[in-house]
C-alpha positions, -999 to +999 in steps of 0.1 A: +208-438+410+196-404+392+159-407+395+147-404+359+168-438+354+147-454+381+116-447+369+130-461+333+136-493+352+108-492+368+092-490+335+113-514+319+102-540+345+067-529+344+066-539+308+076-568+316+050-578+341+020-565+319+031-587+290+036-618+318+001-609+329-017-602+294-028-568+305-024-551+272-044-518+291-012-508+312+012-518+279-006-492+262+000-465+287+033-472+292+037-461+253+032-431+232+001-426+209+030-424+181+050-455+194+068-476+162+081-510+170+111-520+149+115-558+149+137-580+122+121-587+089+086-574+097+072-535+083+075-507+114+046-519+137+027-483+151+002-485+185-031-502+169-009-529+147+008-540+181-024-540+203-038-563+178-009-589+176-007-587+211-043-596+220-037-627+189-008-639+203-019-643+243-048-660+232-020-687+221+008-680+242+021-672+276+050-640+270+077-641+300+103-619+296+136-610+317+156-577+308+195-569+319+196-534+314+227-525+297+233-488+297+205-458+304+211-422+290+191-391+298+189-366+279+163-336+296+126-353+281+143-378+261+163-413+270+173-440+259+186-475+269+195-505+253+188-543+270+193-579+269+162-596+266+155-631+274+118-644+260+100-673+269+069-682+249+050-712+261+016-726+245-011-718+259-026-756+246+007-774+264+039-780+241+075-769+244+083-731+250+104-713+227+132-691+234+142-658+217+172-635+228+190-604+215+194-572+223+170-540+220+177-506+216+144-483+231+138-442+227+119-427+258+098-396+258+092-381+293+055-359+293+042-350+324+071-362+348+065-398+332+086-419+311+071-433+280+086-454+252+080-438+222+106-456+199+116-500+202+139-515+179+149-557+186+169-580+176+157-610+193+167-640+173+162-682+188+183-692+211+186-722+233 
């Protein structure tokens, strides 16, 4: 495996871990300061709009998520990959989690020898 698309596994499954974890510190550095999340019905979200509803929503919820990488390309200080992505979303208070699935389509900017995502568009809809 080329090592550029390690480290955007390795960063893939970071992301995962932070969000699991609530540490919404090491989500922000694995992102540009010009990041724009794309997500289904909702305005483009940039850095401060997602730190926000990420910060409301673990007060609520527990965020697990499993990737399948699908396909990586590099392209010299730009990538990118598109997933499946599997979400679990439990309350916090007790309940029944919810599921939401679909695939995602990222853009990575490499500064510094690092991979960052600078670019996220989902389409996560329910699923059972």
């Amino acid at each position: 495996m080329h090592p550029d698309e390690e480290a955007i596994r390795n960063l893939i499954a970071d992301w995962a871990r932070a969000t699991a974890e609530g540490d919404l510190h090491e989500l922000m550095d694995l992102m540009t300061d010009d990041v724009v999340f794309l997500t289904s019905g909702q305005a483009p979200m940039r850095r401060d709009d997602f730190a926000a509803g990420f910060m409301a929503a673990i007060e609520h919820v527990k965020i697990e998520a499993q990737t399948d990488v699908q396909e990586i390309q590099v392209a010299n200080d730009w990538a990118w990959c598109w997933n499946y992505l599997d979400v679990k979303v439990t309350p916090r208070a007790g309940g029944s989690a919810n599921r939401r699935g679909g695939y995602t389509l990222t853009i990575l900017r490499k500064y510094d020898d690092r991979w960052y995502i600078a670019r996220d568009a989902n389409l996560l809809a329910a699923s059972l």
